[in-house]
Structures are given as structure tokens and as C-alpha cells.
N, CA, C and O of each residue as an XYZ file, in Angstrom:
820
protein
N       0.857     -1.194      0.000
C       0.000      0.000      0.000
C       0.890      1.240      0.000
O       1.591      1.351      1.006
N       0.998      2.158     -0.891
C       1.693      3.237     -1.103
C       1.131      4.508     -0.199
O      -0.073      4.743     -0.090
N       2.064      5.213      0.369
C       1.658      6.241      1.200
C       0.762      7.383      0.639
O       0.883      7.530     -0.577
N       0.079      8.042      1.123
C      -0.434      9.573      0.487
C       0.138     10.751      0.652
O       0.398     11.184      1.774
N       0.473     11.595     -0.780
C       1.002     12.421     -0.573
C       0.908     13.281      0.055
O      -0.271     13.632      0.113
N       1.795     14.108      0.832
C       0.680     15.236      1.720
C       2.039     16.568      1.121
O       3.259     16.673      0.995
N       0.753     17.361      0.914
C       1.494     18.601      0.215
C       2.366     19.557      1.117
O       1.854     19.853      2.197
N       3.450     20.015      0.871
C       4.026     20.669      1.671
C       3.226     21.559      2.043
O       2.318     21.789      1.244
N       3.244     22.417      3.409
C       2.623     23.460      3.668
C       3.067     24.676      3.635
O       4.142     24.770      4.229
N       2.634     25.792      3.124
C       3.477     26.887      2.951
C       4.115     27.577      3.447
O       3.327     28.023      4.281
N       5.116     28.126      3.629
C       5.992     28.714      4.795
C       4.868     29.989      5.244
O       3.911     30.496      4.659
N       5.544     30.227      6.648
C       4.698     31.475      7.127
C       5.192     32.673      6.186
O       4.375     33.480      5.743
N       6.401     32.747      5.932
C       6.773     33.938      5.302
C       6.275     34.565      4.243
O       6.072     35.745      3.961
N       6.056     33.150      3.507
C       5.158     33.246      2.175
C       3.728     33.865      2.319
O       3.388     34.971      1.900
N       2.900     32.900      3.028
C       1.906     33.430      3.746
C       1.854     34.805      4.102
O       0.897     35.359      3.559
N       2.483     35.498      4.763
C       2.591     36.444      5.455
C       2.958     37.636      4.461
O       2.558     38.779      4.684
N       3.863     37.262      3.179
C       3.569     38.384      2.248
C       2.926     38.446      1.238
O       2.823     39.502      0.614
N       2.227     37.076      0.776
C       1.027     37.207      0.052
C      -0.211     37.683      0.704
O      -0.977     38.438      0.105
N      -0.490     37.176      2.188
C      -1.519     38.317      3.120
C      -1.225     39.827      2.576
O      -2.032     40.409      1.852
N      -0.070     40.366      2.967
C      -0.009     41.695      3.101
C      -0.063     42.137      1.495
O      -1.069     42.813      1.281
N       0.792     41.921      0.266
C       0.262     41.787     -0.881
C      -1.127     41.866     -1.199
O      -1.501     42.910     -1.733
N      -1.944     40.991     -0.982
C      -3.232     40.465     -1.374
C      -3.720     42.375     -0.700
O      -3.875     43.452     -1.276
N      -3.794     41.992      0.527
C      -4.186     43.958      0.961
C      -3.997     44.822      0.562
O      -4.838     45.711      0.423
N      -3.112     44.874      0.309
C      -1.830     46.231     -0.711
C      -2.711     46.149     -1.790
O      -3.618     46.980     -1.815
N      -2.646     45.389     -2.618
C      -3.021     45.495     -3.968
C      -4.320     45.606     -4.193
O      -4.580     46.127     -5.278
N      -5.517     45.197     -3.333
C      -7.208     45.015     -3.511
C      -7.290     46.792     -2.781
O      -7.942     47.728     -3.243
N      -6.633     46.796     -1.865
C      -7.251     48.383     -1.373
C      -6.449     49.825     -2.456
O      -7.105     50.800     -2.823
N      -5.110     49.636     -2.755
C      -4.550     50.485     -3.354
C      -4.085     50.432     -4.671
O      -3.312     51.235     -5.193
N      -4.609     49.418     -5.195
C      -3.635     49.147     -6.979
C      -2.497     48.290     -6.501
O      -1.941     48.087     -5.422
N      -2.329     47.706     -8.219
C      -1.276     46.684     -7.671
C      -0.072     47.389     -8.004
O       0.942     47.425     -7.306
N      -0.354     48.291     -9.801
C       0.936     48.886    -10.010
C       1.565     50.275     -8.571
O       2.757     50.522     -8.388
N       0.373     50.967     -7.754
C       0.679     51.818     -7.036
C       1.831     50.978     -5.832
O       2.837     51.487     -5.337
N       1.521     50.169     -5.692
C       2.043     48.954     -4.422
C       3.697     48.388     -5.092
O       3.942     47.633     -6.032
N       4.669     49.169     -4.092
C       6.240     48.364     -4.454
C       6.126     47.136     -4.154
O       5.079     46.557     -3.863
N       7.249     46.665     -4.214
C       8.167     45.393     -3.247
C       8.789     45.851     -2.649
O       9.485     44.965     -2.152
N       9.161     47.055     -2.174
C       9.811     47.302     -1.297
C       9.029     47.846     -0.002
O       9.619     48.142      1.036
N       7.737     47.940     -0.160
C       6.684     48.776      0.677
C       5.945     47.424      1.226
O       5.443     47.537      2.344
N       5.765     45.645      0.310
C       5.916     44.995      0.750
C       6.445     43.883      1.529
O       5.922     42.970      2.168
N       7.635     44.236      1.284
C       8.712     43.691      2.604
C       8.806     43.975      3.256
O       8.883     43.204      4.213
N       8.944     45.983      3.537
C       8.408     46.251      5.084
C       7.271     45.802      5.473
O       7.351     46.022      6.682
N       6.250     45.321      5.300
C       5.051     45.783      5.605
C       4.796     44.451      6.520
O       4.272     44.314      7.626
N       5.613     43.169      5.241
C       5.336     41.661      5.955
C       6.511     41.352      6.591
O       6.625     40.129      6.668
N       7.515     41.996      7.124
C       8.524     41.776      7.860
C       9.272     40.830      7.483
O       9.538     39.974      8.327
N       9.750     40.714      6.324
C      10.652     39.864      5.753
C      11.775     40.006      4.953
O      11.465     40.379      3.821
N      13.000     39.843      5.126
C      14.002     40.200      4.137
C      13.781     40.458      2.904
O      12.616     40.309      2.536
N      14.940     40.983      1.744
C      14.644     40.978      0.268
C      14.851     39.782      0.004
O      14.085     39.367     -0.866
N      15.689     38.918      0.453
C      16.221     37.416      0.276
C      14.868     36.988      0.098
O      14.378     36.923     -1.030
N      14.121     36.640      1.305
C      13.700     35.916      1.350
C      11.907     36.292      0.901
O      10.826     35.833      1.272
N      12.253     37.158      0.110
C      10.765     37.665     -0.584
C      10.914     37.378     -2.360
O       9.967     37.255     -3.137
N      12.751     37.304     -2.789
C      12.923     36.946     -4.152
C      12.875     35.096     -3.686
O      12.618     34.316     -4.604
N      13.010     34.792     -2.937
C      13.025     32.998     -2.566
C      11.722     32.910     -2.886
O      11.589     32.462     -4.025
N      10.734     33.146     -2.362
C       9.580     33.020     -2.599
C       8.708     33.347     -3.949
O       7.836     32.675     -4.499
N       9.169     34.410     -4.225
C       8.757     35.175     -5.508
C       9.671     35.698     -6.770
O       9.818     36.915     -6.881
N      10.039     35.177     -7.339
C      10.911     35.588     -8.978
C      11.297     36.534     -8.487
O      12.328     36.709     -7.839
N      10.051     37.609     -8.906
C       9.547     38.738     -9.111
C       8.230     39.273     -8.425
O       7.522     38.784     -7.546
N       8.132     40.765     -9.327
C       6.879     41.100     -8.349
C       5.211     40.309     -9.114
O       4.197     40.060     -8.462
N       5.448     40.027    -10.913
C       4.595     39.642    -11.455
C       4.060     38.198    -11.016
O       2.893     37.846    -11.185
N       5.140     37.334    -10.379
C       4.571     36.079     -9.819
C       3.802     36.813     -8.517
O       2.742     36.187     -8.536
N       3.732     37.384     -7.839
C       3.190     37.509     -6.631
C       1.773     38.037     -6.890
O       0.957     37.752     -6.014
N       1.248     38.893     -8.133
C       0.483     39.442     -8.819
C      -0.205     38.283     -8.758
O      -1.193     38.011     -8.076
N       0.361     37.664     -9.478
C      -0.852     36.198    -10.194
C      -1.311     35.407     -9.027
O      -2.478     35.053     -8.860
N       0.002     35.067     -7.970
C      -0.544     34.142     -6.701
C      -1.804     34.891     -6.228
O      -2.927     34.392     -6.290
N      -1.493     36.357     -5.660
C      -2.545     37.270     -5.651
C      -3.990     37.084     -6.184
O      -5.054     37.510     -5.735
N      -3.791     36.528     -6.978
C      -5.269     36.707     -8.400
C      -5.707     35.125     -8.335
O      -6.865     34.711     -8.400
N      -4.144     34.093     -8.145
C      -4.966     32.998     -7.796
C      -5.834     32.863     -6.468
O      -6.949     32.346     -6.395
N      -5.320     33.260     -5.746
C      -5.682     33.270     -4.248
C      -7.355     33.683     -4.615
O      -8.351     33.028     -4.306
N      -7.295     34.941     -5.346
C      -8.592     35.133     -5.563
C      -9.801     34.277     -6.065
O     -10.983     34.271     -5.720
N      -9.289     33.744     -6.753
C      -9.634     32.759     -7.994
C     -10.667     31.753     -7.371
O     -11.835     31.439     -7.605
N      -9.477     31.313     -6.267
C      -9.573     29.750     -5.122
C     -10.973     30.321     -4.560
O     -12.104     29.942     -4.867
N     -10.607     31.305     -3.683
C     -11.564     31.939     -3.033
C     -13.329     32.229     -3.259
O     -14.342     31.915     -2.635
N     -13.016     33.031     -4.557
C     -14.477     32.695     -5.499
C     -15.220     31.707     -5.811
O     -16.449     31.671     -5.879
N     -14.325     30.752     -6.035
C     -14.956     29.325     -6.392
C     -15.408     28.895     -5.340
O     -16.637     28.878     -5.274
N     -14.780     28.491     -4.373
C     -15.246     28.173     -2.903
C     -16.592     29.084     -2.941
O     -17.585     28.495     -3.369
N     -16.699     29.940     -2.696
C     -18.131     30.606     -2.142
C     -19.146     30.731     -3.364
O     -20.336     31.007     -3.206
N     -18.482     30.473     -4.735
C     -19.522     30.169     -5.415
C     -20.347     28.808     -5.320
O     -21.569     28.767     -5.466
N     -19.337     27.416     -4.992
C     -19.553     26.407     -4.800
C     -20.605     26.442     -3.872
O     -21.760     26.332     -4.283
N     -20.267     26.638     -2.176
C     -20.392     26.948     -1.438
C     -22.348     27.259     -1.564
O     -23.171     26.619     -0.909
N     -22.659     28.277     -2.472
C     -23.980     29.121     -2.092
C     -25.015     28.038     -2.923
O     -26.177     27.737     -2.652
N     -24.153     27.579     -4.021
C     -24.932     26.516     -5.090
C     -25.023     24.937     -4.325
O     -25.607     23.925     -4.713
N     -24.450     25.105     -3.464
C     -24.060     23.189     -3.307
C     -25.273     22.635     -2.786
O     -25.562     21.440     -2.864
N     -26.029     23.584     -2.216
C     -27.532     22.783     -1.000
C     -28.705     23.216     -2.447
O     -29.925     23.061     -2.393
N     -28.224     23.559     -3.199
C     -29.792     23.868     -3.645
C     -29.655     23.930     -5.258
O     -28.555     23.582     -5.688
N     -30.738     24.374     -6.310
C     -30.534     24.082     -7.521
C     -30.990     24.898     -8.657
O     -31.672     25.765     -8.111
N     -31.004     25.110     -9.865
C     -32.303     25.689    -10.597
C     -31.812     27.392     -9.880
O     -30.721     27.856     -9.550
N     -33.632     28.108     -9.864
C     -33.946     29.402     -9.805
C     -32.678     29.085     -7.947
O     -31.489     29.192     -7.648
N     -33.369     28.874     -7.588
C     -32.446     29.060     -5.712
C     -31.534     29.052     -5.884
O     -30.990     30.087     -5.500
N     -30.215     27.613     -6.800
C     -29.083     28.199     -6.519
C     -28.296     29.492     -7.312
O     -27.154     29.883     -7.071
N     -29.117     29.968     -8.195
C     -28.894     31.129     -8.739
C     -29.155     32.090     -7.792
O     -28.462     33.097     -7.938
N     -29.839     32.112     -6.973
C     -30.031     33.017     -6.259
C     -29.197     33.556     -5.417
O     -28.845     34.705     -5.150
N     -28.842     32.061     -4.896
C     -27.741     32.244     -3.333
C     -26.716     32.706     -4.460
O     -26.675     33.934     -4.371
N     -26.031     32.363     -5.285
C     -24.752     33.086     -6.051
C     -24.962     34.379     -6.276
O     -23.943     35.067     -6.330
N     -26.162     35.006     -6.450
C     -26.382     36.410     -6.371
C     -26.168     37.144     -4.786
O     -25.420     38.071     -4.474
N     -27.114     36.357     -3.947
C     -26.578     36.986     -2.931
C     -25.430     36.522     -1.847
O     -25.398     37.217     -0.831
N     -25.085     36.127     -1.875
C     -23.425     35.535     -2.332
C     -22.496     36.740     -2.109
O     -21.851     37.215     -1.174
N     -22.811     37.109     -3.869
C     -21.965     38.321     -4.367
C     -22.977     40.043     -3.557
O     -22.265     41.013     -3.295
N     -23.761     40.095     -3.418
C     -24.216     41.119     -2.612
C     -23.703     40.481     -0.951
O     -22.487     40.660     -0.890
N     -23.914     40.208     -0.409
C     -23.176     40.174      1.019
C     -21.714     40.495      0.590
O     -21.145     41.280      1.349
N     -20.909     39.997     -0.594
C     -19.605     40.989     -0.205
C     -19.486     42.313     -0.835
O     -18.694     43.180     -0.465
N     -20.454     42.437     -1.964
C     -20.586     44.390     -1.750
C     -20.965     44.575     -0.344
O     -20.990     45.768     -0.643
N     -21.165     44.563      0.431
C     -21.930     44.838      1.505
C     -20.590     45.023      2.318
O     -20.357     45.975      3.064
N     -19.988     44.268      2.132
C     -18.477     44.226      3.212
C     -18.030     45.156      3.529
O     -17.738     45.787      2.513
N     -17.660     45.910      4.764
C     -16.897     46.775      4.918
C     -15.099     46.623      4.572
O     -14.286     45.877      5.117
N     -14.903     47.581      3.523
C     -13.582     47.512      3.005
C     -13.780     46.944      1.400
O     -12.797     46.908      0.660
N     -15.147     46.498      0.915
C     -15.355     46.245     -0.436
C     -14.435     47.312     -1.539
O     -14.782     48.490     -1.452
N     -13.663     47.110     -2.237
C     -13.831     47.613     -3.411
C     -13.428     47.468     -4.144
O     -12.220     47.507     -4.378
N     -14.858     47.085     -5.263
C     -15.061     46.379     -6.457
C     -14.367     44.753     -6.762
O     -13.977     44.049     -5.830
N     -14.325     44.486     -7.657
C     -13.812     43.265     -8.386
C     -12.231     43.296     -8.575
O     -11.668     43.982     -9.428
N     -11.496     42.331     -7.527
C     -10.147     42.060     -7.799
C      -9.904     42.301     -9.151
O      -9.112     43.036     -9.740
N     -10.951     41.347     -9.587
C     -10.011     40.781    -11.158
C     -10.019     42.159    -12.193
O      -9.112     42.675    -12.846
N     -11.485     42.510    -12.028
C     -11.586     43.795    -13.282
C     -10.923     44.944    -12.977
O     -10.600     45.739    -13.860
N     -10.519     45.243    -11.006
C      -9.451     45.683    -10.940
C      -7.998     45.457    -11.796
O      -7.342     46.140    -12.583
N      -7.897     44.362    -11.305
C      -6.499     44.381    -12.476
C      -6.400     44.447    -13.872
O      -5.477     45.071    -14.396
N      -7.468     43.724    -14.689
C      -7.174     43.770    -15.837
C      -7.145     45.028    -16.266
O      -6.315     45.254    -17.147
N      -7.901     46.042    -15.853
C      -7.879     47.352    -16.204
C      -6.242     47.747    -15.567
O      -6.022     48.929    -15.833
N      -5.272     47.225    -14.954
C      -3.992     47.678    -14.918
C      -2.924     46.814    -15.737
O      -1.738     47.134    -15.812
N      -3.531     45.571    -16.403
C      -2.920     45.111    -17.420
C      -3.640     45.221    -18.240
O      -4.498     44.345    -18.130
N      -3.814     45.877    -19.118
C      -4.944     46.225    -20.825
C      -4.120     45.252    -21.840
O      -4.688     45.186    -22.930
N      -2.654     44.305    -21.741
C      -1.916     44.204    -22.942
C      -2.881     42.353    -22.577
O      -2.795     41.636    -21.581
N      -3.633     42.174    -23.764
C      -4.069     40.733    -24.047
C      -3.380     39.612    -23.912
O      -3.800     38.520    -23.528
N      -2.230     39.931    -24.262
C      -0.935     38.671    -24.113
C      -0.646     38.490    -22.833
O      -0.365     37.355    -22.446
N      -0.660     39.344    -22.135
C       0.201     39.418    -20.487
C      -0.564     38.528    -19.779
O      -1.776     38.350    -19.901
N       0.451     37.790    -18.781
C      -0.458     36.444    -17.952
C      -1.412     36.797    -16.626
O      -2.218     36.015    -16.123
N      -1.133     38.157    -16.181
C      -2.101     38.711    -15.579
C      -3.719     38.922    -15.904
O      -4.825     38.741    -15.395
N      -3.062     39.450    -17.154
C      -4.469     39.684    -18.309
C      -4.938     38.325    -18.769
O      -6.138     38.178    -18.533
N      -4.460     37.446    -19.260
C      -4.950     35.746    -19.180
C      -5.712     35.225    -18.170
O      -6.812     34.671    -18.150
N      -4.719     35.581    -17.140
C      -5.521     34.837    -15.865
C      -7.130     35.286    -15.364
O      -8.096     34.604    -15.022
N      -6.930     36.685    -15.490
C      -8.246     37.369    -15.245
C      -9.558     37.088    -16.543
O     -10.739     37.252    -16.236
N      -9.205     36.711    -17.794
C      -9.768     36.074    -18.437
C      -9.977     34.326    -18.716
O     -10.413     33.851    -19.765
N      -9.718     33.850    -17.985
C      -9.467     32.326    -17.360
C     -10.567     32.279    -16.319
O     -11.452     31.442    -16.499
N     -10.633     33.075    -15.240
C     -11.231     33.242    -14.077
C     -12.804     33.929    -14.366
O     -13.723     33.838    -13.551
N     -12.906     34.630    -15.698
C     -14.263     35.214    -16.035
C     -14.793     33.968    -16.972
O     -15.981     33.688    -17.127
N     -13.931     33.430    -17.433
C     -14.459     31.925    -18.418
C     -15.642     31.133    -17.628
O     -16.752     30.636    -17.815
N     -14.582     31.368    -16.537
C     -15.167     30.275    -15.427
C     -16.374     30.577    -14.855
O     -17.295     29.789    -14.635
N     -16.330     31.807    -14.611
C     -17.301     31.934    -13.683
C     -18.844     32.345    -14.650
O     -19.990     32.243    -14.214
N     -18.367     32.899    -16.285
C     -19.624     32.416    -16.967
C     -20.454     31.169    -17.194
O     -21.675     31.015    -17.190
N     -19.679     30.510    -17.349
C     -20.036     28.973    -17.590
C     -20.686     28.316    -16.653
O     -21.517     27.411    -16.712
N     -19.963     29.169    -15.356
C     -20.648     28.254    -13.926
C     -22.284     29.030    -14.059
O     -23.374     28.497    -13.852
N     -22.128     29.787    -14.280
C     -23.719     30.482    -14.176
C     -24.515     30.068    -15.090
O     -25.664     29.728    -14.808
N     -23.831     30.012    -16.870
C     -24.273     29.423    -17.740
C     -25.168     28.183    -17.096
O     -26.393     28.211    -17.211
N     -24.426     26.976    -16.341
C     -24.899     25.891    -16.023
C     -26.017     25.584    -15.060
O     -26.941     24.773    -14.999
N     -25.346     26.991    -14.030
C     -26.908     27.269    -12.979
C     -27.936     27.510    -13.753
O     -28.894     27.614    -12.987
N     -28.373     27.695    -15.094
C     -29.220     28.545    -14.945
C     -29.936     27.594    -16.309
O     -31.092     27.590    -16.733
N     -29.005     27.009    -16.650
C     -29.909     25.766    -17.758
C     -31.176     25.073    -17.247
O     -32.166     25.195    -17.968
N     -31.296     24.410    -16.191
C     -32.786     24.650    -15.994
C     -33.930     25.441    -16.064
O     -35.121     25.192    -16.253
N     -33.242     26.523    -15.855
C     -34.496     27.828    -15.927
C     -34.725     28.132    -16.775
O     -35.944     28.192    -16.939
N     -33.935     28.529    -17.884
C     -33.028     29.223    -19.382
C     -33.753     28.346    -20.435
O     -34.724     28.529    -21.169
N     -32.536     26.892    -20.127
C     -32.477     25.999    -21.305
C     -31.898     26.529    -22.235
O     -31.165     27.472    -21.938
N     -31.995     26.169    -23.549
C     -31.505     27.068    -25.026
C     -30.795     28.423    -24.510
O     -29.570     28.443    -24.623
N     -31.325     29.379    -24.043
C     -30.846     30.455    -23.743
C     -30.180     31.014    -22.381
O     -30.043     32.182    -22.020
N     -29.764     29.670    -21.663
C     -28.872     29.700    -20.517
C     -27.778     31.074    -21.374
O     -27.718     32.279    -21.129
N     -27.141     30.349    -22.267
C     -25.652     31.270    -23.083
C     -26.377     32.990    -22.344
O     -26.132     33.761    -21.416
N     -27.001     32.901    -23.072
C     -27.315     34.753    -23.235
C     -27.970     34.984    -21.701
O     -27.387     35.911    -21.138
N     -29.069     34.358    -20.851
C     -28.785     34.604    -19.353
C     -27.858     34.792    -18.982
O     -27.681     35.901    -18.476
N     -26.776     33.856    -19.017
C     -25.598     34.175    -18.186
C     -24.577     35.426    -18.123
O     -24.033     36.124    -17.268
N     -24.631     35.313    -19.409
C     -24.405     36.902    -19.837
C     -24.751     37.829    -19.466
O     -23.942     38.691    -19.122
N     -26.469     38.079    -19.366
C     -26.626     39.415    -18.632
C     -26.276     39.033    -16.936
O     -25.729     39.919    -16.279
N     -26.550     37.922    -16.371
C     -26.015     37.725    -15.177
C     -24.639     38.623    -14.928
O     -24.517     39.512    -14.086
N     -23.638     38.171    -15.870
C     -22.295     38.448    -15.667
C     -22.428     40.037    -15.304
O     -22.058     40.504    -14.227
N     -23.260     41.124    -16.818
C     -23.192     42.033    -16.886
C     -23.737     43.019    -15.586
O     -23.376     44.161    -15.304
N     -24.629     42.239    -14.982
C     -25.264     42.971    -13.726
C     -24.512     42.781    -12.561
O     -24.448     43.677    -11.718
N     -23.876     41.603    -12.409
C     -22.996     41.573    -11.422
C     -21.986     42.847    -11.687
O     -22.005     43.852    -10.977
N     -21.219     42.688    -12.663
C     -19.887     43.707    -13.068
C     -20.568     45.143    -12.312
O     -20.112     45.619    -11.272
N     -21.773     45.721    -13.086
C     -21.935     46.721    -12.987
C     -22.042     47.349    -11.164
O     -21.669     48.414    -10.672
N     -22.675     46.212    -10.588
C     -22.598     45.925     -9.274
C     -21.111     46.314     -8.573
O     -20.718     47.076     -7.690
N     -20.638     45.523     -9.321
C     -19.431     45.599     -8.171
C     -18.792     46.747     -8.722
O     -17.668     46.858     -8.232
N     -19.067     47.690     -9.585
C     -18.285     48.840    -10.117
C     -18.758     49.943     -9.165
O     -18.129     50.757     -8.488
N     -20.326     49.664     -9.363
C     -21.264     50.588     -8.503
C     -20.849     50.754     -6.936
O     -20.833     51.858     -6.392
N     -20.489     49.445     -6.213
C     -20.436     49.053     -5.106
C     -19.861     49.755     -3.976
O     -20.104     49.708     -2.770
N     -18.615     50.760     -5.030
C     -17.729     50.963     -4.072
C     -17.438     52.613     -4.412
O     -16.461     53.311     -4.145
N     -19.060     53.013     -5.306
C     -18.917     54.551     -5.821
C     -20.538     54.765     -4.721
O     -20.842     55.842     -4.207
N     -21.161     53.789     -4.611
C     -22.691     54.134     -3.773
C     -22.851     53.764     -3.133
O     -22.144     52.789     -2.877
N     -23.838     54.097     -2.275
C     -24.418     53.213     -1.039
C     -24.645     51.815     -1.064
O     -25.779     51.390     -1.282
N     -23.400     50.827     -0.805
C     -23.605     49.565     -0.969
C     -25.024     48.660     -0.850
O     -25.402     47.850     -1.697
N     -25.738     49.005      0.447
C     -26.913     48.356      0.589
C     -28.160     48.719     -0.592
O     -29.051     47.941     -0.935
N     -27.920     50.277     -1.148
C     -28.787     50.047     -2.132
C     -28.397     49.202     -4.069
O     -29.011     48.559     -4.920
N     -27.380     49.633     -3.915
C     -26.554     48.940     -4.853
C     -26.749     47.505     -5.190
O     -26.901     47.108     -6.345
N     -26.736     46.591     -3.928
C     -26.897     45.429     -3.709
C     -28.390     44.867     -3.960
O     -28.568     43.669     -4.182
N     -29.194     45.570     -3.924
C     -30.652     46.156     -3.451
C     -31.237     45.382     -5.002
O     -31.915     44.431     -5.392
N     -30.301     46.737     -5.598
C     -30.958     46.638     -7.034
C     -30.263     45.557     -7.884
O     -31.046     44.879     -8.550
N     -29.226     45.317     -7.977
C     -28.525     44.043     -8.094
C     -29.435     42.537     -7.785
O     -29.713     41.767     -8.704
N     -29.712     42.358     -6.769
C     -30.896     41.568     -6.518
C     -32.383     41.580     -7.350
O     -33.033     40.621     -7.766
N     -32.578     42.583     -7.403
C     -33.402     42.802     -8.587
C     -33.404     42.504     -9.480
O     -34.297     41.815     -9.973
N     -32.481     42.872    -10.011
C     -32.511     42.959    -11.601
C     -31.820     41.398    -12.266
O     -31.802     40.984    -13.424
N     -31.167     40.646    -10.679
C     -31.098     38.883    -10.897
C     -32.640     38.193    -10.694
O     -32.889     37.151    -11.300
N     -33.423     38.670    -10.023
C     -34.649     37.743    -10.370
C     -35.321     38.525    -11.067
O     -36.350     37.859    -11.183
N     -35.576     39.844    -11.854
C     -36.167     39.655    -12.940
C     -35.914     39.053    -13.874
O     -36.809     38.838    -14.691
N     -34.430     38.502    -14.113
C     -33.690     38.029    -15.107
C     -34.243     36.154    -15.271
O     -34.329     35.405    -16.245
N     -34.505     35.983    -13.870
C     -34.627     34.396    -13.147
C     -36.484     34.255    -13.422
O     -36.940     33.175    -13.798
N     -37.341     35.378    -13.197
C     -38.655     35.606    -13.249
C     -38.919     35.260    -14.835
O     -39.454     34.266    -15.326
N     -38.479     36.178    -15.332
C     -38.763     36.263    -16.678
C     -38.374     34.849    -17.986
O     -38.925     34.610    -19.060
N     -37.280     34.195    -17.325
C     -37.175     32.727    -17.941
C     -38.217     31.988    -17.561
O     -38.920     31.255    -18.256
N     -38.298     32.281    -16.115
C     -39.332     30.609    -15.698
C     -40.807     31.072    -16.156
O     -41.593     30.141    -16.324
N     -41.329     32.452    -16.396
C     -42.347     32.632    -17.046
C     -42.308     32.530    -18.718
O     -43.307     32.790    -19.389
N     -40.929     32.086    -19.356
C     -41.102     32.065    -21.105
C     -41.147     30.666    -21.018
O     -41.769     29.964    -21.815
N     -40.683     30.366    -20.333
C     -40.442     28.241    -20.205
C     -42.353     27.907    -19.971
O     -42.974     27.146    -20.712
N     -42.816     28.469    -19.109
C     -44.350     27.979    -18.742
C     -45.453     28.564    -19.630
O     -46.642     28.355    -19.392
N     -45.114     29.146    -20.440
C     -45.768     29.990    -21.826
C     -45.251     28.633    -22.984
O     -46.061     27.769    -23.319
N     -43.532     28.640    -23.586
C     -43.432     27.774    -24.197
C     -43.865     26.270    -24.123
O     -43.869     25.553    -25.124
N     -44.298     25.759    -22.646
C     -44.880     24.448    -21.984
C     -43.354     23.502    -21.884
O     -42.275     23.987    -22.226
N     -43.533     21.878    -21.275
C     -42.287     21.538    -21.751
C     -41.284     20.712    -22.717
O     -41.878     19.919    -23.447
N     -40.349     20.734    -22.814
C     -39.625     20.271    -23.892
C     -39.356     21.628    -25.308
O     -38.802     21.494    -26.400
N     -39.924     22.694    -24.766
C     -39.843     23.510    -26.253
C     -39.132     25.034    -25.762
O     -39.652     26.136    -25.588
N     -37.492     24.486    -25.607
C     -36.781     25.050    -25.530
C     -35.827     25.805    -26.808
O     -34.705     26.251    -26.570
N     -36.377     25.858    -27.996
C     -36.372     26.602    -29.260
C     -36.529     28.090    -29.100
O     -36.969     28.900    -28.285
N     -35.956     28.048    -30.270
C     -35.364     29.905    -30.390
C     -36.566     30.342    -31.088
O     -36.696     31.521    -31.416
């Protein structure tokens, strides 16, 4: 019987300046944020911040993965007990409880890509990797309700969220969130009333 692997665990140091990183960069920009403002900050040598990190662009991406991990989890997370119109729902409010957060602002990812604009760059990849994903996941929530036109639901899903989290952190979060909620179950209303008009099986364009 062969043993199981058990993954190394990450050093604290690492930890400790991707924490302070991850902060730096979601509250202030990533390009505004040194490496040198993050080594003071996580109390760690230069040694041992290039040991860990190339550069500053690997720490960017761990950054964005970290995010990545994170999202999925609580997208998982809101969908896993329930199905159809509900678990669309909880993924909506999901994403409104963290507009709601004190210290919200906006979307990691569309944060960054708007500080990498060049298409090629792996920052800019990743943040388009991570929106793949998270269409598709909605795409799939929402094929029961949708059917045929899950594609184009999900889409405006995506688009109301974005606008949400742009809004989030220029307005009064609770109303922001408010209408955000809204404008996901009219989106959720308005399928399950074309599906019970079309009757079933006549999921045609």
C-alpha cells in the first residue's frame, strides 16, 4: 500500500507576504504597491521575498490565484444545498453580502485587468481564465431555468454583477446590492415565465 502524498505546507513567510500583498493590492492598486513597501510591511528580508517570488509579477498572479480559489469556494459553497432558480439566487446573494463588506472595493479581477490592458500578459490571461469560469458556472446554474438560452442569461447575469461591483464601491452599498438583486430575479422571473408559456420540452429559439 503506497503512502499519500501530503502537500508541503506553505511557509509562514510566504503566507505572510502574500496576506499583506493580497491587501496592498485590492485596497490600493497593484501597479501603485512596491516590493519594497511589501517587505516592510510583511517583515521579511529581500532574500527571502525573491526565494519566494521571482519577481513582483509572480506575486500578482498568486494574488489573483488566491482570488480565484476563493471565489470558487463561495460560489460552490452558495450553489451546493440547492438548484435551478435558488441556486442562482444564493450566487447572487453571495456576491451582494460581499458588496456589503466593509472595506469592499469592487472586483479584484476587473481591478487588475484594467492595470494590465496588454491581451498577451499572464495577468491579463488569468483574469480572463477566471471570467471563463465563472460564466459557464452560471451558464450551467441557470440551464434549468433558461435551457436554449442559458448562453445569453448568463451573460446578462455576468453584466449585472460587473456593474454591481463597479457601482459598489462609488454608492451606497446596501442600495446597490438592493438593485442588483433585482434585476437577478427579474432576469430568473422572466425565464421561468417564457419556459411555462413555451410548456415543456420547447426550448427553441
Amino acid at each position: 500500500m503506497s503512502a499519500s502524498r501530503v502537500e508541503p505546507r506553505p511557509s509562514e513567510a510566504r503566507q505572510r507576504l502574500l496576506g499583506t500583498a493580497s491587501r496592498l493590492f485590492y485596497l490600493e492598486g497593484i501597479h501603485s504597491v512596491g516590493v519594497d513597501r511589501i517587505i516592510v510591511e510583511a517583515q521579511v528580508t529581500r532574500a527571502t521575498f525573491y526565494r519566494h517570488f521571482p519577481g513582483k509579477e509572480d506575486l500578482v498572479l498568486a494574488y489573483l490565484g488566491e482570488a480565484d480559489r476563493a471565489i470558487r469556494g463561495q460560489v460552490e459553497t452558495a450553489a451546493a444545498t440547492t438548484s435551478g432558480v435558488d441556486a442562482v439566487r444564493a450566487v447572487a446573494e453571495s456576491i451582494a453580502d460581499g458588496i456589503r463588506f466593509s472595506g469592499f472595493r469592487g472586483c479584484a479581477f476587473l481591478n487588475a485587468v484594467a492595470e494590465y490592458p496588454d491581451a498577451a500578459h499572464p495577468v491579463h490571461q488569468l483574469v480572463l481564465a477566471h471570467r471563463q469560469w465563472f460564466l459557464d458556472t452560471v451558464r450551467d446554474l441557470l440551464a434549468p431555468v433558461r435551457g436554449d438560452r442559458a448562453e445569453d442569461a448568463a451573460h446578462q447575469f455576468v453584466m449585472l454583477r460587473d456593474g454591481a461591483m463597479a457601482a459598489g464601491c462609488l454608492f451606497d452599498p446596501a442600495v446597490v446590492s438592493a438593485t442588483f438583486l433585482r434585476g437577478v430575479d427579474g432576469l430568473l422571473q422572466s425565464g421561468v415565465a417564457r419556459e411555462r408559456r413555451a410548456g415543456p420540452g420547447a426550448h427553441g429559439s
